[in-house]
C-alpha positions as CSV (number, residue, x, y, z in Angstrom):
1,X,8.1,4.1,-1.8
2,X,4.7,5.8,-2.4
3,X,2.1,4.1,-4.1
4,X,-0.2,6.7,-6.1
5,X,-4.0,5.4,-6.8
6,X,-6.4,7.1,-9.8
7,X,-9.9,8.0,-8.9
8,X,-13.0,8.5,-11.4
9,X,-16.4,9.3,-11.3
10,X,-16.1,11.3,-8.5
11,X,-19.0,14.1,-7.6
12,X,-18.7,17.1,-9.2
13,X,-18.6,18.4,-5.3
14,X,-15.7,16.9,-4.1
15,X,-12.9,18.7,-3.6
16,X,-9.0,18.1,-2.8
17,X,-10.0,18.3,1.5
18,X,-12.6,15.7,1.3
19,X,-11.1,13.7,-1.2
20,X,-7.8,13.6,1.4
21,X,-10.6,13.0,4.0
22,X,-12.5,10.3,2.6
23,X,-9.1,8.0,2.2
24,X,-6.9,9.1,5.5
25,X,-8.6,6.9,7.3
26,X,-6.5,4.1,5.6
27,X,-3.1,5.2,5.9
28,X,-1.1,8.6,5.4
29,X,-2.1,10.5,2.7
30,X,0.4,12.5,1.3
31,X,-0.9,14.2,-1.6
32,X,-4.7,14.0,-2.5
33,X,-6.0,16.2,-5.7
34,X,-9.0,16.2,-7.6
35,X,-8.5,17.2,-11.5
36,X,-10.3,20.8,-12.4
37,X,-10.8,21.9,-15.9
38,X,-8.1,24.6,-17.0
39,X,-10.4,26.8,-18.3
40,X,-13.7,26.8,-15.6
41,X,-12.0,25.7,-12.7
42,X,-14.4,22.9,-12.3
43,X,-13.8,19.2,-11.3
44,X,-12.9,17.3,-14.5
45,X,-14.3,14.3,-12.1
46,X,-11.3,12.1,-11.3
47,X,-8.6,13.0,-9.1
48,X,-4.9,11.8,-7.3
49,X,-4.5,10.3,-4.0
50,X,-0.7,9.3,-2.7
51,X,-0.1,7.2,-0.2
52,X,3.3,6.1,1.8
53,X,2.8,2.7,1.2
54,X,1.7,0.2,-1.3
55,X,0.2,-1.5,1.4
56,X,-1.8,1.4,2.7
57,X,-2.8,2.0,-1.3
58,X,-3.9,-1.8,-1.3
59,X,-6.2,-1.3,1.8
60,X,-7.8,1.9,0.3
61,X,-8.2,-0.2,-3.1
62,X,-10.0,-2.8,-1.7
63,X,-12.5,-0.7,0.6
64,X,-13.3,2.5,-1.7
65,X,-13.0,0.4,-4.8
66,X,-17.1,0.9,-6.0
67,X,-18.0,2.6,-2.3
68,X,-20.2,5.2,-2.1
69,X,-18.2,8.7,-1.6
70,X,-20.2,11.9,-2.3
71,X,-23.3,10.1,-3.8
72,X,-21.7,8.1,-6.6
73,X,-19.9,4.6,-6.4
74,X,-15.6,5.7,-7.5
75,X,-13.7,3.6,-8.8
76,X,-10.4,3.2,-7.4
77,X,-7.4,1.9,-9.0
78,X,-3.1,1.6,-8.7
79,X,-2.4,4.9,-11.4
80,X,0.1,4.1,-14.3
81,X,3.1,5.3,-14.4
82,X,3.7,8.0,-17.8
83,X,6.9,8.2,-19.2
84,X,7.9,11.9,-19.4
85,X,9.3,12.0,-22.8
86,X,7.0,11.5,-25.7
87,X,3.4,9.7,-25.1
88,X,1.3,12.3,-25.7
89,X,1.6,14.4,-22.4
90,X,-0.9,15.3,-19.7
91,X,-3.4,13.0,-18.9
92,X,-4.7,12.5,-22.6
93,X,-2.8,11.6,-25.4
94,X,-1.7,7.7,-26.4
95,X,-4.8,5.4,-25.8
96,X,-7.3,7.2,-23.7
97,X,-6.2,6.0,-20.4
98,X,-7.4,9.4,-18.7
99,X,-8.4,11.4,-21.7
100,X,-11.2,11.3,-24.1
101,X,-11.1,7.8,-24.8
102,X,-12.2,6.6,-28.1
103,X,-11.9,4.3,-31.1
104,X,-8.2,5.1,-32.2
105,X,-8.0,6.7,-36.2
106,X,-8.0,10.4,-34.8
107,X,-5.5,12.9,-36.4
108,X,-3.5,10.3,-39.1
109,X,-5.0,7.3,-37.4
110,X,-5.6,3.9,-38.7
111,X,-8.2,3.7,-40.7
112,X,-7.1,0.6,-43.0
113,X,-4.3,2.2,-45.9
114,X,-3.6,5.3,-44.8
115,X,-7.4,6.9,-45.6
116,X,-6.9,6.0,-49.1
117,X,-10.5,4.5,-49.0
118,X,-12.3,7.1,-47.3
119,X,-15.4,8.3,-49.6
């Protein structure tokens, strides 16, 4: 079964090739993407990389986890799995995980009564 990992804080100048690059050297890569804005086309700074294995993802955890790649430390971890329906969609929505982050209480949130004590 394929294992897929989430990278962040990748360079703005990597790309899908050298992200593939970087982590074939610790099994098969089978799919290695790095997220680009919709609207510039540029890296969003995080990105996708498949492997065959769980134990190949493991090995890549442990020795790219806070390494050096393209002049700034990644951090590499096992990627959640989202459930298709509901959750928000994309790589946003419910909790922050890959999105925007933040204190919850956005649109309707909970901000203690249902804003009734806002001023």
């Amino acid at each position: 079964m394929s294992t897929k990992l989430f990278i962040r804080s990748l360079s703005w100048n990597t790309d899908d090739a050298s992200l593939r690059h970087g982590f074939e050297q610790y099994g098969v890569v089978t799919d290695a993407v790095v997220v680009k804005d919709r609207e510039t086309g540029r890296s969003r700074g995080f990105g996708f990389v498949t492997y065959n294995t769980e134990d190949e993802a493991k090995l890549a955890i442990e020795k790219m986890d806070g390494a050096d790649f393209d002049g700034r430390n990644i951090v590499v971890v096992k990627a959640e799995v989202r459930s298709r329906d509901g959750g928000g969609g994309g790589y946003g929505g419910g909790g922050g995980s890959y999105g925007r982050g933040g204190g919850g209480g956005g649109y309707g949130g909970n901000n203690g009564g249902g804003g009734s004590n806002w001023r």
